[in-house]
mmCIF file of the N, C-alpha and C atoms, coordinates in Angstrom:
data_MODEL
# 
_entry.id   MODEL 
# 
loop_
_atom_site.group_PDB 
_atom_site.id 
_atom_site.type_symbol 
_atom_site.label_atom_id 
_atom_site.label_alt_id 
_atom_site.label_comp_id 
_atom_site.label_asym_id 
_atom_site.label_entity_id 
_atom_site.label_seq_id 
_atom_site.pdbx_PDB_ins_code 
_atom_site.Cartn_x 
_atom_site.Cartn_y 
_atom_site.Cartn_z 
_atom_site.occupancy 
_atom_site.B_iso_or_equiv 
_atom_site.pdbx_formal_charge 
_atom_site.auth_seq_id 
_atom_site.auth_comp_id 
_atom_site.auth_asym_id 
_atom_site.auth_atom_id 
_atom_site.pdbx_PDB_model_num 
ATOM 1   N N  . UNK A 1 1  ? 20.740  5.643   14.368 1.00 0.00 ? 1  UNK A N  1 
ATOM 2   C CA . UNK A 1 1  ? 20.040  5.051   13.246 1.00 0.00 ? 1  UNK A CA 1 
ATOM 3   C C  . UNK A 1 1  ? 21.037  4.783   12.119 1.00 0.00 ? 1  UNK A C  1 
ATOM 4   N N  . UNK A 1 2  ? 20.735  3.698   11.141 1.00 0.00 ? 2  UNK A N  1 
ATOM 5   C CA . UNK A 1 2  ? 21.813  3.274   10.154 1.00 0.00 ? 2  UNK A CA 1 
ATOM 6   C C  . UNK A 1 2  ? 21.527  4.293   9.264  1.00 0.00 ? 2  UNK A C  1 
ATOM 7   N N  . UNK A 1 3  ? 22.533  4.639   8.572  1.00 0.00 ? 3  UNK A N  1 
ATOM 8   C CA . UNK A 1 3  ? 22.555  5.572   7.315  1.00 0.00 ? 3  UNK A CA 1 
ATOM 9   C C  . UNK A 1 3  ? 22.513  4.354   5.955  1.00 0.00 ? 3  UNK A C  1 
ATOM 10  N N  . UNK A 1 4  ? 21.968  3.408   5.750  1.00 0.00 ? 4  UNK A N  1 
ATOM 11  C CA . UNK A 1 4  ? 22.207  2.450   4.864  1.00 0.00 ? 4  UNK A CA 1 
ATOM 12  C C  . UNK A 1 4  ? 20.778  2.864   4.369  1.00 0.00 ? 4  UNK A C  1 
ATOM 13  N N  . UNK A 1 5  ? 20.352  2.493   3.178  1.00 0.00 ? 5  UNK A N  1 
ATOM 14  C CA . UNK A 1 5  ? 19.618  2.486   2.740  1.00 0.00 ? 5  UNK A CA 1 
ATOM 15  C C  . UNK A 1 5  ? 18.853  1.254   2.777  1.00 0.00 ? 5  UNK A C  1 
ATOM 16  N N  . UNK A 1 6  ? 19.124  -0.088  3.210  1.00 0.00 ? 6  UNK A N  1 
ATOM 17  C CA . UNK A 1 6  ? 18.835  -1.616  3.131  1.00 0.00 ? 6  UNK A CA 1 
ATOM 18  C C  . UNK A 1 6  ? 18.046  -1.647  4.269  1.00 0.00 ? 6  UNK A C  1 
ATOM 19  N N  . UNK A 1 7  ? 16.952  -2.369  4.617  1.00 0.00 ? 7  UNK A N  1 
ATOM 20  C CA . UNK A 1 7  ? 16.349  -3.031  5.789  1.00 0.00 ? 7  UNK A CA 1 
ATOM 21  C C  . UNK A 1 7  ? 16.132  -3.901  5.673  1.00 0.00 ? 7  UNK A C  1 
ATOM 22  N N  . UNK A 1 8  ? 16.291  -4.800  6.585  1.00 0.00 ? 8  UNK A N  1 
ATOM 23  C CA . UNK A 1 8  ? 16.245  -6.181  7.114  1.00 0.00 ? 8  UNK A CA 1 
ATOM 24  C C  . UNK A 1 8  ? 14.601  -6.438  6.350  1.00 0.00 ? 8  UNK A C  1 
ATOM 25  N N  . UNK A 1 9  ? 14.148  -7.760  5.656  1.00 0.00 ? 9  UNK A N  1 
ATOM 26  C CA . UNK A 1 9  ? 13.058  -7.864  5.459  1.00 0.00 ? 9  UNK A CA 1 
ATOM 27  C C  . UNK A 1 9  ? 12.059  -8.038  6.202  1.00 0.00 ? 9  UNK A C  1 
ATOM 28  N N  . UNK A 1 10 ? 12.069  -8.523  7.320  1.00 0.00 ? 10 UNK A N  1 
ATOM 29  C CA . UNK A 1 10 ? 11.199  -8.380  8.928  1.00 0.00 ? 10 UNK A CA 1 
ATOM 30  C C  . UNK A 1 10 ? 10.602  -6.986  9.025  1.00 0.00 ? 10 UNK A C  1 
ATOM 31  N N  . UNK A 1 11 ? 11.760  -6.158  8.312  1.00 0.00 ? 11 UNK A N  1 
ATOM 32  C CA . UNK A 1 11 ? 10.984  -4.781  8.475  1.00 0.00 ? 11 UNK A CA 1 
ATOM 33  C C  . UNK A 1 11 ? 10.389  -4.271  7.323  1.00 0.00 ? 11 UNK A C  1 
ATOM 34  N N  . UNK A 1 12 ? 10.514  -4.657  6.527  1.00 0.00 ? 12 UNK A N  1 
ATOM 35  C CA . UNK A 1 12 ? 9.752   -4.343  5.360  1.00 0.00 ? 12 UNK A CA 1 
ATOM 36  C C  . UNK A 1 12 ? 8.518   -5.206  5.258  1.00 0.00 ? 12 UNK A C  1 
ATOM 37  N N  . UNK A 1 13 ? 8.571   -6.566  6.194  1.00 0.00 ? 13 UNK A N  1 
ATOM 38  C CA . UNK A 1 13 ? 7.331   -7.212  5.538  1.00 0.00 ? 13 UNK A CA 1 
ATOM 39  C C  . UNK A 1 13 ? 5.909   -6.732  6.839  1.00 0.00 ? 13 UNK A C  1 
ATOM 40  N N  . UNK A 1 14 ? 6.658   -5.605  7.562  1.00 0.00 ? 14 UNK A N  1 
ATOM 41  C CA . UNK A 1 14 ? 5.536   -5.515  8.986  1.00 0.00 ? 14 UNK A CA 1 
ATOM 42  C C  . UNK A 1 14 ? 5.559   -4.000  8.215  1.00 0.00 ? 14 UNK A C  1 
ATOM 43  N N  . UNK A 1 15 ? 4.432   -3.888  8.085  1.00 0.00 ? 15 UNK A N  1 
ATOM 44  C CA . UNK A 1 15 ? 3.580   -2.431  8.301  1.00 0.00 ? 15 UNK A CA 1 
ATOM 45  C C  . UNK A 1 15 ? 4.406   -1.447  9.580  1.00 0.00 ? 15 UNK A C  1 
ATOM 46  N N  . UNK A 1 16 ? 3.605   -2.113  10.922 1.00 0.00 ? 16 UNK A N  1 
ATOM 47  C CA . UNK A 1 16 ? 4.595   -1.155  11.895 1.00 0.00 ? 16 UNK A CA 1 
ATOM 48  C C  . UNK A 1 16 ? 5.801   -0.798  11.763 1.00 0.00 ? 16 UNK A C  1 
ATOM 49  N N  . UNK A 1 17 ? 6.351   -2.099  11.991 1.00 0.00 ? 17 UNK A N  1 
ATOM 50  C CA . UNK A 1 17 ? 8.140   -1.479  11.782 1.00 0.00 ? 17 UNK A CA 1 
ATOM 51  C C  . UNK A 1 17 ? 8.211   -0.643  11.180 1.00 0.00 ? 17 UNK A C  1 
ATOM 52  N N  . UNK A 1 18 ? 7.870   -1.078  9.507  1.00 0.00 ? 18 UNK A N  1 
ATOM 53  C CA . UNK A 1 18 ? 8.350   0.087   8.418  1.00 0.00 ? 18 UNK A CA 1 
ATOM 54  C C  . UNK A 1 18 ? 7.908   1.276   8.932  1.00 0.00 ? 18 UNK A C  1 
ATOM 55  N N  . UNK A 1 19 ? 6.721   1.500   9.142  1.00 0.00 ? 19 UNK A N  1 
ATOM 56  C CA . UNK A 1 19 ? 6.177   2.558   9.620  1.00 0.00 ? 19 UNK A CA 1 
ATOM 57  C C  . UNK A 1 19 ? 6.365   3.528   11.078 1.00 0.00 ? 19 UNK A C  1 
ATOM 58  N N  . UNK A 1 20 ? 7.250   2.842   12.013 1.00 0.00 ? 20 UNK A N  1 
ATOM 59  C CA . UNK A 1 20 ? 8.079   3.120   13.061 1.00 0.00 ? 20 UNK A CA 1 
ATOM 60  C C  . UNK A 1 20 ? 9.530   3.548   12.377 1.00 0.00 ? 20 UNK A C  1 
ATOM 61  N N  . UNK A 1 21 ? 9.952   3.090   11.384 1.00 0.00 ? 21 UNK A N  1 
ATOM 62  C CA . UNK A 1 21 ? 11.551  3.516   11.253 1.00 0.00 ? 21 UNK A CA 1 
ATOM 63  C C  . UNK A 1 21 ? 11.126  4.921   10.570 1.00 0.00 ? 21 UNK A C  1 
ATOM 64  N N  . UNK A 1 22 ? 9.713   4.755   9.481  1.00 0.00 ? 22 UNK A N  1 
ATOM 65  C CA . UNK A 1 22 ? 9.751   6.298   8.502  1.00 0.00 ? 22 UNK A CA 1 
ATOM 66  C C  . UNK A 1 22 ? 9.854   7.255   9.647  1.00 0.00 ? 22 UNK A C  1 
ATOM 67  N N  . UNK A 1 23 ? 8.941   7.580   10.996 1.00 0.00 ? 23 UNK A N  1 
ATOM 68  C CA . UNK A 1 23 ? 8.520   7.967   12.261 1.00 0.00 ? 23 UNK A CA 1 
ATOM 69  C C  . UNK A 1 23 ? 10.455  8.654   12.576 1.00 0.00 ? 23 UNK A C  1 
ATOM 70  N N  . UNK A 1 24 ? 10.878  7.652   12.716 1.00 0.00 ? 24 UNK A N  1 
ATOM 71  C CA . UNK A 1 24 ? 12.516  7.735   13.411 1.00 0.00 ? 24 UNK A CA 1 
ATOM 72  C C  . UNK A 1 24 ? 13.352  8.436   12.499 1.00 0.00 ? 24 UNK A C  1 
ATOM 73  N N  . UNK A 1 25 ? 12.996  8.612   10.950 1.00 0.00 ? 25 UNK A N  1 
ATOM 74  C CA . UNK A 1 25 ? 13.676  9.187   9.810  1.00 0.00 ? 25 UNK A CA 1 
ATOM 75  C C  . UNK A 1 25 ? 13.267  10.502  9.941  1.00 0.00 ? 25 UNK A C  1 
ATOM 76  N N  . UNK A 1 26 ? 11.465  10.267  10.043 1.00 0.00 ? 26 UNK A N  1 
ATOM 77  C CA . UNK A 1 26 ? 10.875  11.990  9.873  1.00 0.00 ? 26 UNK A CA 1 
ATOM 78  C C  . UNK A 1 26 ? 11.798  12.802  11.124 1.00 0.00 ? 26 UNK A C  1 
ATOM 79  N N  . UNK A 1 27 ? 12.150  12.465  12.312 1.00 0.00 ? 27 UNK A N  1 
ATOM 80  C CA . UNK A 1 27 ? 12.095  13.019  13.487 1.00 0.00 ? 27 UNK A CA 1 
ATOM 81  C C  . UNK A 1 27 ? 13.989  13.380  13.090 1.00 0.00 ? 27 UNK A C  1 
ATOM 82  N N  . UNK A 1 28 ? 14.453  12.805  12.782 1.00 0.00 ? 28 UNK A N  1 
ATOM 83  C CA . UNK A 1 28 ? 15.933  12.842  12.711 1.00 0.00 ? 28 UNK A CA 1 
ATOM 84  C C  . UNK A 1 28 ? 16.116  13.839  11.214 1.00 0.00 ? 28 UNK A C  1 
ATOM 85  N N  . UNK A 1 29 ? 15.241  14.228  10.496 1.00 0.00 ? 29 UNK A N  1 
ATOM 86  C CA . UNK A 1 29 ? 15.392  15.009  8.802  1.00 0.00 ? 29 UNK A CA 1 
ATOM 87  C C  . UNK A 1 29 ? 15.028  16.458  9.994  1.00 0.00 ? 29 UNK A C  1 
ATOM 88  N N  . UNK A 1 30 ? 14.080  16.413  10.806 1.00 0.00 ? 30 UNK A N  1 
ATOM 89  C CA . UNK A 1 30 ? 13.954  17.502  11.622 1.00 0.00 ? 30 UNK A CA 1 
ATOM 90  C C  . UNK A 1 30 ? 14.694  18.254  12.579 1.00 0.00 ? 30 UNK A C  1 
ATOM 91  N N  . UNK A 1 31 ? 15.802  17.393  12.671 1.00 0.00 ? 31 UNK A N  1 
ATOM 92  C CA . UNK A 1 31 ? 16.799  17.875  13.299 1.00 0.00 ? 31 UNK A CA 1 
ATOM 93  C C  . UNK A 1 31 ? 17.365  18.813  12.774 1.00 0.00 ? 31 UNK A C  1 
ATOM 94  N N  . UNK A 1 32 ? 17.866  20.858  13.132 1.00 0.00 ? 32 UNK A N  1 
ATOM 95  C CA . UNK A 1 32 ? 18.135  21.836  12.508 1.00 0.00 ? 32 UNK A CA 1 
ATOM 96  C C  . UNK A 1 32 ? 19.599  21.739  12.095 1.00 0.00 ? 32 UNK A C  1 
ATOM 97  N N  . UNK A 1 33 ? 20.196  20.721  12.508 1.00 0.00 ? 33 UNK A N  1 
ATOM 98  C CA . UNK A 1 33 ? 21.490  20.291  12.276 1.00 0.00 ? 33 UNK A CA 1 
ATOM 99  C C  . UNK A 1 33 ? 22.168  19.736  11.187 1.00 0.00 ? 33 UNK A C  1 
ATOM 100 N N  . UNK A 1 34 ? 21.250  18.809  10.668 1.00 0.00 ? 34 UNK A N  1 
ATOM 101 C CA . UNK A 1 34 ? 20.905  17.670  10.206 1.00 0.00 ? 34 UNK A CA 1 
ATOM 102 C C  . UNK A 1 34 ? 21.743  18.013  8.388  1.00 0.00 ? 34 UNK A C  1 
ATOM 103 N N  . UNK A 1 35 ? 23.112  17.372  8.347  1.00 0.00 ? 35 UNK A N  1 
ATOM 104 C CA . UNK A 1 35 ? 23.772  18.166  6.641  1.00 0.00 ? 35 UNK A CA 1 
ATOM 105 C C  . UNK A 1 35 ? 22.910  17.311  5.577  1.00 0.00 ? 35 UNK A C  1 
ATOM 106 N N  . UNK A 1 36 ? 23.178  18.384  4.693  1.00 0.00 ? 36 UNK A N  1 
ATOM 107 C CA . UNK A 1 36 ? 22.165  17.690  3.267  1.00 0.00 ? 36 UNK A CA 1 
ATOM 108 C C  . UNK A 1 36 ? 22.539  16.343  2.730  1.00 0.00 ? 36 UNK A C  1 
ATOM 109 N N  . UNK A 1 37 ? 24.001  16.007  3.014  1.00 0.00 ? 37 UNK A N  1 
ATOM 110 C CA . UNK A 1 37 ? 24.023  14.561  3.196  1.00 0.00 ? 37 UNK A CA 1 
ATOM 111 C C  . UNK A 1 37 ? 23.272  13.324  3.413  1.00 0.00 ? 37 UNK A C  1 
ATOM 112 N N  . UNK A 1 38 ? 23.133  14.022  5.152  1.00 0.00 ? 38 UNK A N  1 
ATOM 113 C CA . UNK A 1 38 ? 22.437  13.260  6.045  1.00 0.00 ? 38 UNK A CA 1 
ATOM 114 C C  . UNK A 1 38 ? 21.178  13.001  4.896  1.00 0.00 ? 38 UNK A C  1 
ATOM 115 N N  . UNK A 1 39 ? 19.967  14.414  4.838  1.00 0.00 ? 39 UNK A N  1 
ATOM 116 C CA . UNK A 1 39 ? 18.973  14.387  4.273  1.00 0.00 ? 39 UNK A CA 1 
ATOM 117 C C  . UNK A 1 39 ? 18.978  13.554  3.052  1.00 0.00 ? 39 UNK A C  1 
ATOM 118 N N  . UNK A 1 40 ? 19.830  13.817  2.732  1.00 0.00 ? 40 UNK A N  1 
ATOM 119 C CA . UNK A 1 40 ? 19.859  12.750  1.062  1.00 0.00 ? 40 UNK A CA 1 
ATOM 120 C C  . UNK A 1 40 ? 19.615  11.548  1.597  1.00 0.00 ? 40 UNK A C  1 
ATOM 121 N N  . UNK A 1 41 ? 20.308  10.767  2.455  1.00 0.00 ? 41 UNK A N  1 
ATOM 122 C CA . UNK A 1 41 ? 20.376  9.153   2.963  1.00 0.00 ? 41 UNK A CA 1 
ATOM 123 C C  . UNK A 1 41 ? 19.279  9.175   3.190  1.00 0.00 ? 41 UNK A C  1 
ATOM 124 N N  . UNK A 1 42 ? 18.956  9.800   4.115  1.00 0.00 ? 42 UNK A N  1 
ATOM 125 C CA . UNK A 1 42 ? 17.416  9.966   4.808  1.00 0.00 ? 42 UNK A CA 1 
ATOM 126 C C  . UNK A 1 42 ? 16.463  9.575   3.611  1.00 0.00 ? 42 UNK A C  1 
ATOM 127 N N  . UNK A 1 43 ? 16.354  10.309  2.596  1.00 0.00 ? 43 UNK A N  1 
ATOM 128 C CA . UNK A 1 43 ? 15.216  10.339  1.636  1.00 0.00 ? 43 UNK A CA 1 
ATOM 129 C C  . UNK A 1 43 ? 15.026  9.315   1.276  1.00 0.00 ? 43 UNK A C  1 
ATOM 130 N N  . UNK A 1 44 ? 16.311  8.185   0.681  1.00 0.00 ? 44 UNK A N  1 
ATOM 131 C CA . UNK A 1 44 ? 16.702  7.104   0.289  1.00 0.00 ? 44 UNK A CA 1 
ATOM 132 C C  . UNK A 1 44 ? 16.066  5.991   0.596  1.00 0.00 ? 44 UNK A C  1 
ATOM 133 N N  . UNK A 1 45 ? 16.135  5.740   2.234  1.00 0.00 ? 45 UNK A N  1 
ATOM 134 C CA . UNK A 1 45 ? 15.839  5.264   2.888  1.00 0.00 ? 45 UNK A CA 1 
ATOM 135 C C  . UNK A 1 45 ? 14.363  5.261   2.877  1.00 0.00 ? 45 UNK A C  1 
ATOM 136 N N  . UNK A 1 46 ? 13.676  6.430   2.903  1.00 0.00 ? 46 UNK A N  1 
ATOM 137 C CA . UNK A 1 46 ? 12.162  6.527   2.828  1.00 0.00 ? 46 UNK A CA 1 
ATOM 138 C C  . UNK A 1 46 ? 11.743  5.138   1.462  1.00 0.00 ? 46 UNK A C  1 
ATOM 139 N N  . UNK A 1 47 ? 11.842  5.223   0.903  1.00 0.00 ? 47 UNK A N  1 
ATOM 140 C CA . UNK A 1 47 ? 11.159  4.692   -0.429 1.00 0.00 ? 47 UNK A CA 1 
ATOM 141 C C  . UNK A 1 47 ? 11.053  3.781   -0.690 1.00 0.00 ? 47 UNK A C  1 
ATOM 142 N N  . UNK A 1 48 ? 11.994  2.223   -0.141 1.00 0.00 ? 48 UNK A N  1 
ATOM 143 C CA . UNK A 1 48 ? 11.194  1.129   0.189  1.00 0.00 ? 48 UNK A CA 1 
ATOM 144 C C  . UNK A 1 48 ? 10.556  0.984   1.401  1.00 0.00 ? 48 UNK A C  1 
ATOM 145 N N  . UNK A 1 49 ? 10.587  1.972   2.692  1.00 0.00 ? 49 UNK A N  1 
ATOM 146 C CA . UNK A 1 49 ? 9.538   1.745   3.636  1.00 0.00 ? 49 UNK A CA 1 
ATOM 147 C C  . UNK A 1 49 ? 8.070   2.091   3.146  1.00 0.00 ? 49 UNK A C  1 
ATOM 148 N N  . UNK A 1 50 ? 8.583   3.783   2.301  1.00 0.00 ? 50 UNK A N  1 
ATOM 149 C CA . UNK A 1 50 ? 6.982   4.124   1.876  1.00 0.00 ? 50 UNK A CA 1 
ATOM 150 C C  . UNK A 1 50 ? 6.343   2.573   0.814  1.00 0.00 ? 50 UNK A C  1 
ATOM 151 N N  . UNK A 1 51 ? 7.017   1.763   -0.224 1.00 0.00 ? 51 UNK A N  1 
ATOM 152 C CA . UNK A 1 51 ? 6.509   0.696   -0.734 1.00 0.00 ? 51 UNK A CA 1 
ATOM 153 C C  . UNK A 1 51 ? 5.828   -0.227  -0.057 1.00 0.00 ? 51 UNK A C  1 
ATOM 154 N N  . UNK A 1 52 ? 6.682   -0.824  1.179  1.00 0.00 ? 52 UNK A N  1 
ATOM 155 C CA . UNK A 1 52 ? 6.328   -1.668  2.059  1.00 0.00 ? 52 UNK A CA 1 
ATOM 156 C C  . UNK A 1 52 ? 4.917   -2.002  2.705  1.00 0.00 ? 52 UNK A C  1 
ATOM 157 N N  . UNK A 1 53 ? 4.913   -0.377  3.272  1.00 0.00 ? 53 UNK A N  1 
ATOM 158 C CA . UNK A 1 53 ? 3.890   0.431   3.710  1.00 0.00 ? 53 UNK A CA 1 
ATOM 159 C C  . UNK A 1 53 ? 2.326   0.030   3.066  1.00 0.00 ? 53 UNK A C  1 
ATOM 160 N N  . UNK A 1 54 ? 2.777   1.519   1.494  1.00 0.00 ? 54 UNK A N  1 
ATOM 161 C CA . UNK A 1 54 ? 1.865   0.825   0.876  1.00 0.00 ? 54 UNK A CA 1 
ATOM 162 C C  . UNK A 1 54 ? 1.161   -0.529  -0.031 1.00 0.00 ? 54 UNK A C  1 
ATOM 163 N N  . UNK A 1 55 ? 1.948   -1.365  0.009  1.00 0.00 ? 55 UNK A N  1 
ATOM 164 C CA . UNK A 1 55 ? 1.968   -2.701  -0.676 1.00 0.00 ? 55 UNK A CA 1 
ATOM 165 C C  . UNK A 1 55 ? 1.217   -3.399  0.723  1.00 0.00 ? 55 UNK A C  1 
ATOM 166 N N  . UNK A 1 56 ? 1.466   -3.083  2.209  1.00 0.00 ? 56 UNK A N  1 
ATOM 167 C CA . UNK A 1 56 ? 0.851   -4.133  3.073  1.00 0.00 ? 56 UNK A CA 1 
ATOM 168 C C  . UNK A 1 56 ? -0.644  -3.486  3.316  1.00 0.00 ? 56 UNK A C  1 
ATOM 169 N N  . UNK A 1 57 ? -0.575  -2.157  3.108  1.00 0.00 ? 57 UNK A N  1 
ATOM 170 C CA . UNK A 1 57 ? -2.404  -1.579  2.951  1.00 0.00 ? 57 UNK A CA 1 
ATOM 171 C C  . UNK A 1 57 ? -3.075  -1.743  1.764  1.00 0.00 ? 57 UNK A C  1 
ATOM 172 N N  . UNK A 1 58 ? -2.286  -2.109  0.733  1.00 0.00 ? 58 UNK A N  1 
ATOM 173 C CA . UNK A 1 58 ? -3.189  -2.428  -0.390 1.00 0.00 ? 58 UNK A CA 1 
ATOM 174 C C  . UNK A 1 58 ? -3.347  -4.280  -0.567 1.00 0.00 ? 58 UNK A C  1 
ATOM 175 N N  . UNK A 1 59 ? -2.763  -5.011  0.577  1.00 0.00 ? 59 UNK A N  1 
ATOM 176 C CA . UNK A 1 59 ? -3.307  -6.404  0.551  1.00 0.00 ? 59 UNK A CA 1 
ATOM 177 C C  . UNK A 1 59 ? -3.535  -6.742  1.746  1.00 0.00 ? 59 UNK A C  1 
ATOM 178 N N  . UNK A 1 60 ? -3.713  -5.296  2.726  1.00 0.00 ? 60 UNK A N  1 
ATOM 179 C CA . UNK A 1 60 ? -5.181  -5.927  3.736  1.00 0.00 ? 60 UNK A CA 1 
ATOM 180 C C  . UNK A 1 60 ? -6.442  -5.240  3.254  1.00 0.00 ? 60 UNK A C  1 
ATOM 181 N N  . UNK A 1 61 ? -5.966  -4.229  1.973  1.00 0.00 ? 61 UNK A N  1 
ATOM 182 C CA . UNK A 1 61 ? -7.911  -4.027  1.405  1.00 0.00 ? 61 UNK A CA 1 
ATOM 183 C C  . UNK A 1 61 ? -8.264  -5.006  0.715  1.00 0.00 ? 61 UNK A C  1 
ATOM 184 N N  . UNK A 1 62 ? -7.830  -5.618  0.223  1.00 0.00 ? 62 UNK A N  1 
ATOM 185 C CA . UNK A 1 62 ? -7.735  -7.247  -0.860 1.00 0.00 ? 62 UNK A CA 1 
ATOM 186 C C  . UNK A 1 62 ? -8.519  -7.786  -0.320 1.00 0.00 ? 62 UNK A C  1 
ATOM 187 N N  . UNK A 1 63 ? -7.775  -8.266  0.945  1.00 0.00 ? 63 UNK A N  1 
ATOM 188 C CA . UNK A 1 63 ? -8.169  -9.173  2.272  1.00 0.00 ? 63 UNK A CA 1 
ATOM 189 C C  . UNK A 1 63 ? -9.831  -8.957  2.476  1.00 0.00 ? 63 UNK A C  1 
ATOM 190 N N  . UNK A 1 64 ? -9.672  -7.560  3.106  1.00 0.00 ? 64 UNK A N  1 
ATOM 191 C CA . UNK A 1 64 ? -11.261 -6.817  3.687  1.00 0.00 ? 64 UNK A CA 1 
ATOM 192 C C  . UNK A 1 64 ? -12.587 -6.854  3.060  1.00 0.00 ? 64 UNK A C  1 
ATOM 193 N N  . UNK A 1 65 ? -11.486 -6.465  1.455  1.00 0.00 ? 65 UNK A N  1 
ATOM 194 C CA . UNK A 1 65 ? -12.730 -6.398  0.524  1.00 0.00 ? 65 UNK A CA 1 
ATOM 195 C C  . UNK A 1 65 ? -13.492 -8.455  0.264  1.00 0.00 ? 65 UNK A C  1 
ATOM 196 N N  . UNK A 1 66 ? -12.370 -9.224  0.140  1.00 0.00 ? 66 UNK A N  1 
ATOM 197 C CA . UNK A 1 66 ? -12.705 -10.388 -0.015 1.00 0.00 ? 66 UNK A CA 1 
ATOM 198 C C  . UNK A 1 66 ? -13.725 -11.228 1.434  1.00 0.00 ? 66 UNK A C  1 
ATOM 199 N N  . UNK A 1 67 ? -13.453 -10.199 2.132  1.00 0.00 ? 67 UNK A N  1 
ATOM 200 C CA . UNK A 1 67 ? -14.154 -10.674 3.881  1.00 0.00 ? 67 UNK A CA 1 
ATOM 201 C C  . UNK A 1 67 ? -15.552 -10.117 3.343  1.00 0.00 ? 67 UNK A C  1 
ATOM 202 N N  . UNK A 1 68 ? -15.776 -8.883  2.799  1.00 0.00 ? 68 UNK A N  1 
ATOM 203 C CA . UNK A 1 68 ? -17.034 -8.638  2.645  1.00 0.00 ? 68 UNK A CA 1 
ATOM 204 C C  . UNK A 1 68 ? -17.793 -8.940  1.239  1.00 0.00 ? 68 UNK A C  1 
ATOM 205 N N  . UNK A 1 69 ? -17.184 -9.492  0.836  1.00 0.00 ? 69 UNK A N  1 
ATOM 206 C CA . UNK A 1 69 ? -17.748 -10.285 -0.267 1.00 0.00 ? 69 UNK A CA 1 
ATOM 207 C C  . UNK A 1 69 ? -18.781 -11.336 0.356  1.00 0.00 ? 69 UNK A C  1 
ATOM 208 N N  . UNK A 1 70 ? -17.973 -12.007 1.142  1.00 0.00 ? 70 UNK A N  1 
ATOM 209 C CA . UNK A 1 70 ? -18.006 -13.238 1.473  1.00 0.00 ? 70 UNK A CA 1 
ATOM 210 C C  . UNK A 1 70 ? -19.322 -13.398 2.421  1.00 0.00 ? 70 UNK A C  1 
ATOM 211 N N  . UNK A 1 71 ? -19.223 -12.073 3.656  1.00 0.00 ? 71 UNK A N  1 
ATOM 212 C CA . UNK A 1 71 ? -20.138 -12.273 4.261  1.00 0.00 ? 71 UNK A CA 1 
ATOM 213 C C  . UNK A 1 71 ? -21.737 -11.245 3.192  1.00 0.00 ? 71 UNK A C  1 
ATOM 214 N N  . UNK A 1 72 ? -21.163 -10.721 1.992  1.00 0.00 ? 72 UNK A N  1 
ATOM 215 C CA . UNK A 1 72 ? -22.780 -10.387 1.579  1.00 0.00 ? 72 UNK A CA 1 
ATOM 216 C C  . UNK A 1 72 ? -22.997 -11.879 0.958  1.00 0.00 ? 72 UNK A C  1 
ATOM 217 N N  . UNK A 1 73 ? -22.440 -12.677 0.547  1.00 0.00 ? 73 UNK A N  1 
ATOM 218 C CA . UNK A 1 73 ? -22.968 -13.920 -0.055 1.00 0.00 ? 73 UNK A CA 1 
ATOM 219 C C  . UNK A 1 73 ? -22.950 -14.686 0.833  1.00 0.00 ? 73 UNK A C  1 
ATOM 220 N N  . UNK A 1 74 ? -22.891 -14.454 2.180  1.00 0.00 ? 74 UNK A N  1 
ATOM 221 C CA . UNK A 1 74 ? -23.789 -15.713 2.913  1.00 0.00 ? 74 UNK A CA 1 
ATOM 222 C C  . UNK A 1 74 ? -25.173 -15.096 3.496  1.00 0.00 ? 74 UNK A C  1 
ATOM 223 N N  . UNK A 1 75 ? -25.206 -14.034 3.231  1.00 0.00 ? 75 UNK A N  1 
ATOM 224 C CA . UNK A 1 75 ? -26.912 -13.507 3.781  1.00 0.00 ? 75 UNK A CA 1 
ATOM 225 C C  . UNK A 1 75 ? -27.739 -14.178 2.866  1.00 0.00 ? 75 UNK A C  1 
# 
């Protein structure tokens, strides 16, 4: 895994991905090996996936909520 803090925007603009690399970060911070270094990068790294993340669940509730708008005003 890259120790960079940067991701490609493909991965920031997909929910999964982002949410597959945090998955690959959590599992590798768990490693008993793992120097506080490492952990530092690690953390780094978390915080535009956690944005990503939450920025693509807060504009498919947008979405959801605007779907059910829509279908109470066509009853």
């Amino acid at each position: 895994m890259k120790k960079n803090t940067e991701f490609d925007e493909k991965i920031l603009k997909s929910f999964d991905l982002s949410f597959e690399k945090l998955q690959q970060i959590s599992q590798a911070m768990e490693d008993e090996n793992v120097s506080v270094d490492d952990m530092a990068i690690y953390a780094k790294q978390c915080l535009p996936l956690i944005k990503a993340c939450k920025n693509k669940l807060a504009e498919t509730q947008v979405d959801i909520d605007l779907l059910v708008k829509e279908l109470e005003d066509y009853k």
